[in-house]
Residue, then its C-alpha position, 0 to 999 in steps of 0.5 A: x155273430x162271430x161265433x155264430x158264423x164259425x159254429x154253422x162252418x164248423x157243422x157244414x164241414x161235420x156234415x160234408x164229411x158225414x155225407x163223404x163218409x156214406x157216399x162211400x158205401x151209400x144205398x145205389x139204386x140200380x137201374x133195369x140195365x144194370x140189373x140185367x147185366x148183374x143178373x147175367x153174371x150171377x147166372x153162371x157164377x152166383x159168388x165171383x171173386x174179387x178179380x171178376x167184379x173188377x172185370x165186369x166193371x171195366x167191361x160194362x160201361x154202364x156199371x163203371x161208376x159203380x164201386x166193386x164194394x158195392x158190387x160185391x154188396x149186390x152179389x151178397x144180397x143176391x145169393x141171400x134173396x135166393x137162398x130164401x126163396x128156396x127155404x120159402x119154396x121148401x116149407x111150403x111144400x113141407x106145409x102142403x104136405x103136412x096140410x094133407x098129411x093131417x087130412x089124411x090122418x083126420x079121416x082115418x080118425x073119423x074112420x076108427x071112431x066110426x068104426x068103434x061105435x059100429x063095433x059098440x052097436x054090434x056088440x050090443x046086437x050080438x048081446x042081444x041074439x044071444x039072450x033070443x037065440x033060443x027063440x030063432x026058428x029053423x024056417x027063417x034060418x033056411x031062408x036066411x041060407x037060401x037068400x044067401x045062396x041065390x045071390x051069386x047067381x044073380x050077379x051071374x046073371x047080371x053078367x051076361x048083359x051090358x045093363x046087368x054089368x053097369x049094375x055090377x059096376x055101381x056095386x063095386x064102386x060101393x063097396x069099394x069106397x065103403x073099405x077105402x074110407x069107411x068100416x067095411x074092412x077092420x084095418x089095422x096098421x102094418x107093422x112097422x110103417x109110421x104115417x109123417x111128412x117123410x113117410x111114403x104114406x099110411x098103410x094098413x092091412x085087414x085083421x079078420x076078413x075073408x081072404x087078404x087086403x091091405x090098404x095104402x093111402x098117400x100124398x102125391x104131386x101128380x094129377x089124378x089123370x096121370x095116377x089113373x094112366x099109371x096104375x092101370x098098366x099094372x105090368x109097369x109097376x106090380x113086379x109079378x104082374x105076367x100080362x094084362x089083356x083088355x077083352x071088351x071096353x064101352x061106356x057107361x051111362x054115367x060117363x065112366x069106362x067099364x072094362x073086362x080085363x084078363x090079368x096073368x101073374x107069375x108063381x113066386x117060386x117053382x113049388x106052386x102054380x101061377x094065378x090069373x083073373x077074370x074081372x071087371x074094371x069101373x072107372x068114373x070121377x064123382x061129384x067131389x072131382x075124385x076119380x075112381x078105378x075099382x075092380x072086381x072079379x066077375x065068376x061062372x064058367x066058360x069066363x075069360x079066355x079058353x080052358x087051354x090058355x089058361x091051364x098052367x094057372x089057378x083061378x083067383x078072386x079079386x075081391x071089390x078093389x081099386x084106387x080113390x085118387x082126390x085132387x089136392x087144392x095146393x096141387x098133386x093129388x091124394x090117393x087111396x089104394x085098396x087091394x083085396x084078393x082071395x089066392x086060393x090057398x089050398x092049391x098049394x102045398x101047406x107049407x107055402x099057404x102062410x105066404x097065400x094067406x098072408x095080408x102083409x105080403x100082399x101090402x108089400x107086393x102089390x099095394x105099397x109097391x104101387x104107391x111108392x112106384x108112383x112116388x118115384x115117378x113124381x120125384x124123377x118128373x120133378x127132378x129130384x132124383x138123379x142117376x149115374x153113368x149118365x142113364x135115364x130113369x126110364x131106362x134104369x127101370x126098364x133094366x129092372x124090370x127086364x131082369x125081373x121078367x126074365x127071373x119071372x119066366x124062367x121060374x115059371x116056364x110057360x109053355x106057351x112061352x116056348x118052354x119045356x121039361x127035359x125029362x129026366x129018370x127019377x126025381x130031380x132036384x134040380x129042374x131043366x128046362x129048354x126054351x129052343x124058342x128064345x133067342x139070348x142075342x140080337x144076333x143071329x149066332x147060328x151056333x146058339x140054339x135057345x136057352x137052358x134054365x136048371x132051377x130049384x126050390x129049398x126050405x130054409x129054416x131060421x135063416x133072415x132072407x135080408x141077410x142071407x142076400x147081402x151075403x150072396x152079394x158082397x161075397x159073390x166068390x163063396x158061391x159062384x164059379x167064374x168059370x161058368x159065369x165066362x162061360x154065359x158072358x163070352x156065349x151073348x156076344x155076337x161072336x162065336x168065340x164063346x160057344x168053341x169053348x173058353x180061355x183059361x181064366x183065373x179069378x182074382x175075388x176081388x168084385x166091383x160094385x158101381x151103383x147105377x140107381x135105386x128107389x127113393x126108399x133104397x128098397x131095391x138097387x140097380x148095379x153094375x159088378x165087374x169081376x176082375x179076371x186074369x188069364x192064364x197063359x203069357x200069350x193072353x196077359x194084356x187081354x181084359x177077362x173081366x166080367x160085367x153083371x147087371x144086378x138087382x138086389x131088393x129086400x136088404x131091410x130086416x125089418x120090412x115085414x112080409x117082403x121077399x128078398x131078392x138077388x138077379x143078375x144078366x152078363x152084360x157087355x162093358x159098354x150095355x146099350x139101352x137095348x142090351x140082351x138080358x138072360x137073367x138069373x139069380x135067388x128069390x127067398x120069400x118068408x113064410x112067417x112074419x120076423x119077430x119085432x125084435x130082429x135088428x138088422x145087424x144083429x146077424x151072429x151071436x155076438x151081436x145078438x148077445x150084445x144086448x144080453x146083460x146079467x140080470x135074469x131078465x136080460x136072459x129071459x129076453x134073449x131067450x124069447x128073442x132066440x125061440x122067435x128066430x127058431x120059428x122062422x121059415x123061407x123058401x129059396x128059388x133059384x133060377x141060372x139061365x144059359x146059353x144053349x148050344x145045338x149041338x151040346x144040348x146034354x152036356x149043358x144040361x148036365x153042366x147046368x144041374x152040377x152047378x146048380x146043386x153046387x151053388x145049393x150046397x154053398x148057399x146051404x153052407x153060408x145059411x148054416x153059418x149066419x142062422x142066429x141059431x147054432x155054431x157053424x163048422x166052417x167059421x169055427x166058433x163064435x164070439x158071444x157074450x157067454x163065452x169068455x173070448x168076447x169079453x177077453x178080446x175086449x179088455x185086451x184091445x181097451x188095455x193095450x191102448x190104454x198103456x201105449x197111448x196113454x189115454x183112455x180108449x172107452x168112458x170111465x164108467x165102462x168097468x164091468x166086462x160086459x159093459x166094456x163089450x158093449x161100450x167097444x161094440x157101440x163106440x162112434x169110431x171104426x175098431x178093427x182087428x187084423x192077425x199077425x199072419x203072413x196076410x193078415x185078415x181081419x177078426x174082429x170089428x165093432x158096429x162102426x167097422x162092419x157099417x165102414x166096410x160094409x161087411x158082416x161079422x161072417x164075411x170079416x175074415x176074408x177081408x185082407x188088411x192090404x185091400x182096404x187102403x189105397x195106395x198112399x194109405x199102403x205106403x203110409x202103413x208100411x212107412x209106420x209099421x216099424x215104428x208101431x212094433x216097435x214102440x206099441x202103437x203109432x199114427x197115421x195120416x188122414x186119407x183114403x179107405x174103401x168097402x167091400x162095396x167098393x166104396x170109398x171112406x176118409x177118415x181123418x186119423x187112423x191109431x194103430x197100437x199092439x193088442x197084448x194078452x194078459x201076460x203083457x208078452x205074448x202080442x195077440x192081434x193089431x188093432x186099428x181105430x179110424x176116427x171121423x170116418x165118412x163115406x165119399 
């Protein structure tokens, strides 16, 4: 019994410290008030620190008897809780994506197998008609032409009555909805476009039918309501889009809305005419819940406004057209757009035709920009998508579309907007046209009498309009005169400081790009430029003379088939409020032809071009395919510079105006010249290629010289051919530059990853001075290790700051410096540098 007795003390004391040890960290079930004060902490600092939690507990009394081991216990299982409601919230809407993603793709797959037992049956038919062809009569064949004659003029007189309209309505929607989910149109997709969960949407374009169509469907988290509203302000959205003006609205039988519509749109470029339509727009839901909008245009004469109102405009067709927008079950809504127009293709000279009869430009313009402006509207309403500088993105799109409207009509110059011809002797390259109407300030600057437009159009050949811009962005001093932009800026300020004359200002060329926004795709980016200034005279040197653009530039992406490319700027003031004035100016090149597939988007020069060139004749043989497709392209540039006019000096802004257009023409010709994959520029002298010994030189030459002064291998070992250490150097994951030894020495040599740092092009390289791109204390540190790095071949410096041409800053978490020697080992070539780990801030 002794025993007994001391065995049941020796387990209640094993028990009691068991119990002791789990009170310690035991389970706490807290209650409701407890929580609410956690939860109120945890609000404003999910993860407090050690010091917070001890202050929470003396200051709630209700959590005092709580241990801060516990409390800290109860913040871990809180932030693990939120994290996997947000990675539930998130696949879920990836699920629903994919869910209607692959509704989507069912439905174009029923389509297409609809579509090949059409085209089975019709061949069979044809087969058929071939073998009778002999036996058709002429009579039923004149029939047949008369039938098909008489059925326009039924439509027009359909068109003349409400009744005949609904008829023509119920038409339109049928044949709508027969090229939006059916066969009536053989859509193939756009090249380059790939349906997925991240994607914008499918798209696709007509192969063979009259006139152009493109197709887009998409998944949006939108109501099929708010899509409608959307879309049927076309202004909005459709860049090109002048004016939309409603003539007649009533009801149809059925509960739907019809609608005669007037829509204006402006020319792309000065060499052709601008179109408008006269059509009918239908819109009704169907028995699914799925709301429709199509459209059509409605043909005869004395249709639309007068003839007068309409004289600067070429009559085009709209084909049965418009938006099938299905509700989704998850939310949002699944929409399909069909977009099929007849522009009137011999109204312009055959030179622009491809870009009238070109089914990818119109998905580009029209239908991919509707789909992926509505995308944007639902990301900015979710809060997806956020801007800097503290503007909304209501704003932001209204500068965009300002600056574009504004491009728009001084390209087109509308008389009925006030515009007119200065007459001129002869033929002019240059147009001038004055608008005495238009008002450039919100203030009434009496000296300010309207504004002056000189724009051009030219021919461009073997040129890629994406890369042609980035130039004229990031390299603004290679074409414009700071003078001349000055002189626009000082003019909209309400003084009159600006229109007695300028102040003697000399320009830096140093440029700042501060971003403000772009769409979700980075398709188009909206921007602010500063140019920095210094003024000439001493009495002057503590007054500011730099200069703000608001700039937009679309169309950066080679690889985008049939989009234009643009660049338009407006001076602005430091400080521009929402309702700033605008006078835009700026570039628009347009391909005629579809880019070859091969076209990377940074293969701009020969050097990259040639990096893929090997020595197998194969190689060659593709090279020199890729080279004849490049030879084959052809854009047209418009260029269009607004300015401030004065009453007084109507002539000699005039001229100013034409001698600063030709200039910049010239330039722009010369920078053309200097980035076609074709032929040699004079102003650059020559290239490095693959063919040429220099590349393959230099690139021993830098692989060899790190190698004796580090001690280590710059490249992998297999890399032992000279064209394979070209293209190993060119790919490499590091930064690698090359600067002169030059009283300033300019860089003359970066791989892909130092042309991606600084965001440059092998043209603009040289340019480039060693000292701009470090800060301050990477200056410092450069200069403290210069004498070391001449002295023994190579040298180390600390990780820090580096910054773009954009102006954007790079860190980097070493940089190599080391002495490029020539073959001889005693001649030094260049100062090569390696930035490792390099990352945009």
């Amino acid at each position: 019994m002794a025993m007994v007795g001391q065995m049941m003390m020796q387990r209640e004391n094993s028990s009691g410290s068991i119990n002791k040890h789990l009170d310690s960290g035991k389970y706490v079930r807290y209650t409701t008030e407890q929580v609410e004060a956690l939860e109120r902490v945890y609000s404003e600092c999910p993860k407090p620190s050690s010091l917070r939690r001890q202050q929470l507990i003396r200051e709630c009394p209700i959590l005092s008897h709580i241990e801060p081991k516990q409390i800290k216990v109860w913040f871990q299982n809180r932030r693990c809780r939120e994290k996997q409601r947000k990675e539930s919230t998130r696949l879920q809407s990836v699920n629903r994506k994919l869910t209607a993603m692959n509704k989507l793709l069912m439905e174009e797959n029923d389509r297409l197998q609809k579509q090949v037992s059409q085209l089975v049956c019709e061949n069979t038919y044809m087969r058929q008609q071939l073998q009778s062809v002999c036996n058709v009569s002429a009579p039923n064949a004149d029939a047949s032409c008369e039938s098909a004659v008489s059925a326009p003029h039924h439509s027009l007189r359909d068109a003349n009555n409400p009744a005949g309209l609904v008829s023509i309505a119920e038409e339109t929607l049928a044949e709508f909805l027969a090229k939006a989910t059916g066969t009536a149109v053989d859509w193939v997709q756009l090249p380059g476009m790939k349906p997925g969960p991240d994607s914008v949407g499918i798209f696709a374009i007509s192969q063979s039918c009259s006139g152009v169509a493109a197709r887009a469907c998409g998944l949006v988290s939108l109501e099929p309501t708010k899509i409608a509203e959307i879309l049927k302000d076309r202004t909005s959205w459709y860049r090109d889009c002048r004016s939309v003006e409603v003539f007649t609205m009533f009801p149809a039988g059925n509960g739907g809305t019809i609608e005669l519509l007037y829509t204006q749109t402006y020319a792309p470029t000065t060499l052709a005419p601008a179109r408008d339509f006269w059509t009918l727009r239908y819109t009704t839901t169907l028995q699914n819940g799925s709301l429709v909008v199509c459209e059509r245009s409605l043909s005869g004469s004395g249709a639309g406004p007068s003839v007068a109102a309409a004289s600067q405009f070429v009559r085009a067709d709209m084909l049965p057209s418009g938006y099938l927008i299905r509700p989704c079950e998850g939310g949002g809504s699944i929409i399909h757009i069909v977009d099929h127009l007849n522009l009137q293709a011999w109204s312009v000279p055959e030179v622009l035709r491809p870009l009238y009869e070109s089914s990818k430009v119109v998905a580009q313009k029209i239908t991919i920009s509707a789909l992926r402006y509505i995308r944007q509207i639902a990301q900015e309403t979710s809060g997806e998508v956020v801007y800097s500088l503290g503007r909304q993105p209501a704003v932001l799109r209204t500068f965009s579309q300002r600056l574009i409207r504004g491009f728009n009509d001084a390209i087109n110059g509308f008389n009925d907007d006030g515009w007119s011809i200065l007459s001129s002797e002869g033929a002019e390259d240059v147009t001038i046209a004055i608008n005495s109407a238009k008002n450039p300030t919100t203030s009434s600057n009496s000296l300010l009498g309207g504004v002056l437009c000189a724009k051009a159009s030219m021919l461009l050949q073997n040129v890629p309009p994406a890369v042609l811009v980035r130039f004229l962005r990031e390299h603004r001093s290679e074409w414009a005169d700071f003078n001349i932009d000055a002189y626009a800026a000082a003019s909209l300020k309400a003084s009159t400081y600006g229109c007695t004359g300028i102040r003697a200002t000399r320009f830096t060329g140093s440029q700042i790009i501060m971003p403000l926004g772009h769409t979700i795709e980075h398709e188009e980016m909206l921007e602010v430029i500063r140019l920095e200034g210094q003024p000439l005279n001493h009495e002057d040197a503590f007054a500011s003379r730099d200069i703000h653009l608001l700039q937009m530039c679309s169309g950066v992406d080679e690889n985008t088939v049939g989009a234009c490319s643009e660049l338009i700027f407006a001076p602005i003031d430091e400080m521009f409020p929402d309702d700033s004035p605008l006078l835009p100016s700026g570039f628009r090149i347009i391909p005629l032809h579809s880019k070859p597939d091969l076209l990377n988007t940074h293969k701009t020069l020969d050097l990259t071009s040639s990096l893929e060139v090997g020595p197998t004749s194969g190689s060659a043989a593709e090279n020199a395919e890729s080279s004849s497709s490049s030879r084959n392209t052809r854009s047209v540039l418009t260029i269009a510079f607004q300015f401030p006019l004065e009453s007084n000096l109507h002539e000699n802004v005039a001229a100013m105006a034409r001698q600063y257009v030709r200039s910049v023409i010239s330039s722009v010709q010369r920078v053309a010249i200097a980035i076609s994959p074709s032929g040699l520029s004079p102003s650059v002298g020559p290239r490095l290629s693959a063919a040429s010994p220099e590349a393959l030189t230099l690139a021993n030459w830098i692989c060899q010289s790190y190698s004796c002064h580090v001690g280590s291998e710059l490249l992998r070992a297999e890399s032992s051919s000279s064209d394979s250490v070209l293209k190993t150097l060119w790919h490499h994951q590091d930064a690698i530059l090359c600067c002169s030894l030059k009283a300033v020495p300019v860089f003359i040599f970066a791989n892909q990853a130092g042309l991606d740092m600084l965001e440059t092009t092998l043209v603009a390289l040289q340019d480039i001075t060693l000292d701009k791109i470090f800060d301050d204390l990477g200056r410092k540190a450069l200069f403290s290790e210069f004498a070391k790095i001449m002295q023994q071949g190579f040298g180390y410096l600390p990780g820090g700051i580096c910054m773009s041409t954009m102006g954007r800053h790079i860190s980097y978490e070493q940089a190599v410096a080391w002495k490029v020697f020539e073959a001889e080992e005693n001649t030094m070539h260049c100062l090569a540098f390696s930035f490792v780990n390099w990352s945009f801030v």
